[in-house]
N, C-alpha and C positions, 0 to 999 in steps of 0.2 A: 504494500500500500504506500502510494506517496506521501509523504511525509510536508507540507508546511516549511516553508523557507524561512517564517518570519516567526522563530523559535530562538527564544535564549538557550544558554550555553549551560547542558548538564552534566557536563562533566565532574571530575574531581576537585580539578581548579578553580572552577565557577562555586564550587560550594564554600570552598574554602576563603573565598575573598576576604568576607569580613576579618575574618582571623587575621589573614595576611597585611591587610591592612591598618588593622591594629600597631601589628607587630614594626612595622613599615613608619607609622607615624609618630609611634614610642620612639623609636630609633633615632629619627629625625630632631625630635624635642629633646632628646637624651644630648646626639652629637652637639645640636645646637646650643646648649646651656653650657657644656663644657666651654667649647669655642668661645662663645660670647662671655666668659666668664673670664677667660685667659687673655683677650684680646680691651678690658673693659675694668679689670683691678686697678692699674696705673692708674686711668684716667678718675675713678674716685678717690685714689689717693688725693692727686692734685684737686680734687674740689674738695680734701678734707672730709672725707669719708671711709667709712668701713671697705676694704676692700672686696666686701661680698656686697655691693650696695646694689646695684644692677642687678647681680646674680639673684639676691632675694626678691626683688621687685617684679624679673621677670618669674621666679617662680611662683610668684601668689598670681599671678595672672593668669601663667599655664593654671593652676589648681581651679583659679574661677572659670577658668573656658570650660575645664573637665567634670564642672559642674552644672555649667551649663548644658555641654554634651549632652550628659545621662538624665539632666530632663528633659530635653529634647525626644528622646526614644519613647515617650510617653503624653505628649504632645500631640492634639489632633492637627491636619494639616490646616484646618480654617487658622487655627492660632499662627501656624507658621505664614501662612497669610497676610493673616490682618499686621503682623513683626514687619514684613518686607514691605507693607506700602506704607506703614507709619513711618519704617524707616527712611523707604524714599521721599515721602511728602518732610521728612525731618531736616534731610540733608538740603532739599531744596530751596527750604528756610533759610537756613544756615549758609548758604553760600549766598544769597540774597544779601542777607545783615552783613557778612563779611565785606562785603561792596562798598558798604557804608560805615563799618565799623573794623578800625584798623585793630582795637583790641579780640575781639573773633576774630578776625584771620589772622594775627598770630598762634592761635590754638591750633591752625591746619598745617599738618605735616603729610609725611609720606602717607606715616598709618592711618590719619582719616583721608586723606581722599582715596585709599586703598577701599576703605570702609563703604564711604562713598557709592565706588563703581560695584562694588558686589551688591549692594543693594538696588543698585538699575537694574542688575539683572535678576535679582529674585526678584522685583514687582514685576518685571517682566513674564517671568517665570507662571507665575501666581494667575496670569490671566491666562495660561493654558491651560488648568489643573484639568478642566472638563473641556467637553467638546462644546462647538457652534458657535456663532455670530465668529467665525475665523477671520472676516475683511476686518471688522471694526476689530479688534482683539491687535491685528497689525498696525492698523492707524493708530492706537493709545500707545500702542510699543514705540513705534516711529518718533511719534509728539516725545517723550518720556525722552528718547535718547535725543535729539536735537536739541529740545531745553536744555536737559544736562550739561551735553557736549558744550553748548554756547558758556552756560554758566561757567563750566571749568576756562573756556579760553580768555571771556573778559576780567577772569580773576588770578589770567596768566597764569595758571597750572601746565605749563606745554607740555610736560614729558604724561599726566595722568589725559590729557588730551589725545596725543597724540595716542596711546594705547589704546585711550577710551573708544576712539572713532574706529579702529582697525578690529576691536574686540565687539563692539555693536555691530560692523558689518556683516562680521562672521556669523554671529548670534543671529543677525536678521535671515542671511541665509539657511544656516542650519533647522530655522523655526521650518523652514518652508516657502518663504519670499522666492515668486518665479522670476528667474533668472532676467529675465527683461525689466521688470520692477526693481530689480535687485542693481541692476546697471542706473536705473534711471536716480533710483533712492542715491548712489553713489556722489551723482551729478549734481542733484538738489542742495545735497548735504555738502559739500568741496568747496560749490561757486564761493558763494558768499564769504564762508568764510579766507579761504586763498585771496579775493579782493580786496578783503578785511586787513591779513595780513600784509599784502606787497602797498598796502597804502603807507606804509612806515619803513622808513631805511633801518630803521634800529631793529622791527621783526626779521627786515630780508637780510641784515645780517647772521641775525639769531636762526635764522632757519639754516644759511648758509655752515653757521658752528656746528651746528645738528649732522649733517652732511659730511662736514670734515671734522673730524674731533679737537685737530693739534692744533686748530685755529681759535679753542673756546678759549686756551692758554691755561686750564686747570690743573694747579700744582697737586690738589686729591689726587688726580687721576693718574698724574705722572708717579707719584709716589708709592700710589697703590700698584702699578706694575711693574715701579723696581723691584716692592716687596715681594710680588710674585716671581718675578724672575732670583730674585735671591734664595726662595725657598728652594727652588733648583730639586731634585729627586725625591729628596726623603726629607727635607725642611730642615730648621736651625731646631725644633724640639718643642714642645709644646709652655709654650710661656715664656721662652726663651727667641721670639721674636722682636724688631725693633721699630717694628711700624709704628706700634700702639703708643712708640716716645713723642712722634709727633704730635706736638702742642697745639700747630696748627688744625688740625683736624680735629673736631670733637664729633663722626660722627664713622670713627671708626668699627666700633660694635654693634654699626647700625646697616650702613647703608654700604661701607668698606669692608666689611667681616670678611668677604672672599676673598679679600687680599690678606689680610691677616691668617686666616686660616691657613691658607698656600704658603705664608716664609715658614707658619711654624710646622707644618704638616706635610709638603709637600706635595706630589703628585698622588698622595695616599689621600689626603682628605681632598683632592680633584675627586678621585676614582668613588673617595664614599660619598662626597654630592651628586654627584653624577648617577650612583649606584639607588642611592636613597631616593631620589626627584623620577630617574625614571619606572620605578619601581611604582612609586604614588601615583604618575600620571596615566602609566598603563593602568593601573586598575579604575581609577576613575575614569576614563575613556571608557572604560568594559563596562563599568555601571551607568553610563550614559546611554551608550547602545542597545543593554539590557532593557531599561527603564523604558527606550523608544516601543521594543520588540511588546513589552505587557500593556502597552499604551499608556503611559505614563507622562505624556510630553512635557508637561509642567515640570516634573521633575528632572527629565534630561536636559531639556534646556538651563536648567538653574549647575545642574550636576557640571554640565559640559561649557558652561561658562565660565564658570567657579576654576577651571581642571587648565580654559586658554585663559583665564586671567594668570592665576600662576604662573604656569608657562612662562608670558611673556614676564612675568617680573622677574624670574628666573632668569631669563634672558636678558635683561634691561640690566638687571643688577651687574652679571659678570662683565657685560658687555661694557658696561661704566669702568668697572674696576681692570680690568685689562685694554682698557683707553681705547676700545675701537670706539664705543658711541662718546656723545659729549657728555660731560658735567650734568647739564641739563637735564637730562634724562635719569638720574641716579633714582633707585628707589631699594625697598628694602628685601633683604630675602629673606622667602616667607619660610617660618618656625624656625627660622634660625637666630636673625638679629632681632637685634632687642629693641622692644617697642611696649610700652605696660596696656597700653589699649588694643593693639591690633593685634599682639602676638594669642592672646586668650578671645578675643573676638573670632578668630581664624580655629585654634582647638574650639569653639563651640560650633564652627560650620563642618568640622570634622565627624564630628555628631548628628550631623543633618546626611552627608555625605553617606554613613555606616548605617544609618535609618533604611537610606534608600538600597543597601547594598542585603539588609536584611531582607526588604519587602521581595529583589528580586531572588533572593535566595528563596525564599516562601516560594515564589511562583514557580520556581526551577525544581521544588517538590512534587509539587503538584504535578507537573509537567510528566516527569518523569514517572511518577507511580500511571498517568494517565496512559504512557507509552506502555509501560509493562502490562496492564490491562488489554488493550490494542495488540501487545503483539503474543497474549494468551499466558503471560508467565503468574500473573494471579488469576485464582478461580474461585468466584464466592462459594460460598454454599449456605443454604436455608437450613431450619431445623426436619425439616420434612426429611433432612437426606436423601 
C-alpha cells in the first residue's frame, strides 16, 4: 500500500530529539558560562567587583529562563498567544518613546532588539495557529514587519535592520507568499527605504563601511582577530588569554566572546561552537519541518524563524569578530555571551522550542502504532475470542 509523503520522521532519531536537544543546549549554556566567565573576571575586577560578578548574574538569569521553560510545557497555546502580541504591540511602544526619549533608548542594546525581532515573528506566528482568512492573515504579517523594519531604521538600528529585512523575507516566503508577490513585497519594501538612505552622504558612507569592513577603521575588530589569530591550534589556555586586558573594549564577554574564546581555546573551542550550533540548528530545522508535516504552521513558522534568527546572529557575531563584516553589524552570541535579559529570555524560548518537539514526538507515536496496525503486526481481539 502507498504510503503518504507528507509523514514525519519515525524513526529512532526522530524520537529521541527532545532528549538530544536537551542534552545539546545544557552543553551550550555549560561551555558558555565557562567562556564568558574566563573572558569577563578582569573586566569586574577593574569596575571593582567580585570577580564572579557577571558569572553570577548571568546565572540567575539562565535559572529564571529555566523557569520559565518548565512553565511553559504547561501553558495553553492561547497564553502563548496572547505573550507574543502583547509582546509585539510592547516593543512597538517602546521604540516609539525611544524616538523621543533619549533616556529609553539608552536601555536598547543588542539583547532587546534581539528581543524585539523574535517577537515579530511569534505574532506573526500566532496568526497561523488555525486555518483561513490566509490573504488577510498575510497582509497583518506584511503591515507588522514594515512598521517594525521602518521603526528599527529611523532609530538607526542598521545591523538589527538589516537582518531584520532578510529574516522577514524569508519568513514571508517560507509562510507560503507566491513567488511573484514575494518579488513584488521585495520591491515595495527596498524603494523607499534605499531613497531614504542614498538621500544622506553620511548613510552612503555607512553602507559603503558595511560593504568593506577595513574602511569602518574599528580597533574591536582589529583586535578581536589578532586574538584569534594568536590562539593559533590549541590557544594560550583557558584564562590565560590577553584580549580580555583590553581596557578599550568593555564588550568583550558580550559581543567579542568569539575572539576570546579562540586565543584561549583554540581551534578546539572553533570545533565545539561549531559542533554545539550545528547540532541545535539541525534539530530545530527537523522540528520545523515536523511541525509543517502535522499541520502545525503556526508553530513552524515561529520554530523556523526562531532556528534563521540565530543563525544569522551566529553569523553576524563571528563574522564581526574575525573583521570580515563591519563594526556595525556586531551582535551577540546566543547562550553564550552575557547579557542578564536576553541570555534567560532565549532559555525560556528553548522551552517553547522542546514543547513543540514533544507535540511532534506524540504524533510520531501515533503514526507509527497506526503503520503497525496497517501493515497487520497488531491484532485486537474482543472478549468473545
Amino acid at each position: 500500500m502507498a504510503r503518504n509523503k507528507n509523514r514525519i520522521d519515525t524513526s529512532v532519531s526522530g524520537s529521541l530529539a527532545p532528549f538530544t536537544f536537551i542534552c545539546v543546549v545544557t552543553s551550550l549554556v555549560a561551555f558558555g558560562l565557562v567562556s564568558m566567565f574566563s573572558s569577563s573576571y578582569d573586566l569586574a575586577l577593574s569596575l571593582n567587583k567580585p570577580t564572579t560578578y557577571f558569572f553570577v548574574y548571568q546565572l540567575i538569569s539562565i535559572l529564571v529562563g529555566l523557569l520559565l521553560a518548565v512553565a511553559i510545557q504547561f501553558l495553553p497555546k492561547i497564553i502563548l498567544s496572547i505573550v507574543a502580541f502583547s509582546g509585539y504591540i510592547a516593543l512597538i511602544v517602546f521604540l516609539i518613546l525611544s524616538l523621543y526619549n533619549p533616556v529609553i533608548k539608552s536601555f536598547i542594546n543588542s539583547g532587546i532588539q534581539s528581543i524585539m525581532m523574535i517577537f515579530l515573528f511569534s505574532a506573526i506566528a500566532s496568526l497561523y495557529n488555525k486555518d483561513g482568512y490566509y490573504l488577510i492573515k498575510t497582509i497583518i504579517s506584511v503591515i507588522f514587519i514594515l512598521g517594525f523594519e521602518y521603526l528599527l531604521l529611523i532609530n538607526n538600528f542598521i545591523s538589527m535592520f538589516i537582518l531584520g529585512i532578510f529574516l522577514s523575507l524569508v519568513l514571508l516566503f517560507y509562510i507560503g507568499l507566491k513567488f511573484r508577490y514575494f518579488i513584488w513585497f521585495i520591491i515595495i519594501t527596498a524603494c523607499p527605504f534605499i531613497l531614504w538612505y542614498l538621500s544622506s552622504i553620511t548613510r552612503v558612507n555607512a553602507l559603503i563601511g558595511f560593504i568593506k569592513a577595513e574602511n569602518t577603521g574599528s580597533i574591536s575588530s582589529t583586535l578581536a582577530y589578532d586574538a584569534i589569530i594568536r590562539g593559533g591550534g590549541l590557544g594560550q589556555g583557558l584564562g590565560k588569554g590577553i584580549f580580555k586586558l583590553q581596557r578599550e573594549i568593555f564588550d568583550i564577554h558580550t559581543n567579542y566572546i568569539f575572539a576570546s574564546i579562540t586565543e584561549e581555546l583554540g581551534l578546539i573551542g572553533v570545533f565545539l561552537i561549531a559542533l554545539f550550533f550545528t547540532l541545535f540548528f539541525i534539530l530545530c530545522f527537523r522540528t520545523s519541518k515536523r511541525l509543517v508535516l502535522i499541520d502545525q504552521k503556526g508553530y513552524a513558522i515561529f520554530s523556523f524563524g526562531l532556528t534563521m534568527f540565530l543563525t544569522l546572529q551566529v553569523i553576524f557575531n563571528i563574522g564581526v569578530n574575525l573583521n570580515i563584516f563591519s563594526n556595525s553589524l556586531k551582535t551577540l552570541l546566543p547562550l553564550i555571551s552575557y547579557d542578564l535579559v536576553y541570555t534567560g529570555f532565549l532559555i525560556s524560548l528553548m522551552g517553547v522550542i522542546y514543547k513543540f518537539m514533544r507535540l511532534t514526538t506524540k504524533e510520531q507515536k501515533i503514526q507509527k502504532m497506526s503503520d503497525e496496525i496497517m501493515d497487520g503486526d497488531i491484532v485486537f481481539f474482543d472478549d468473545r475470542g
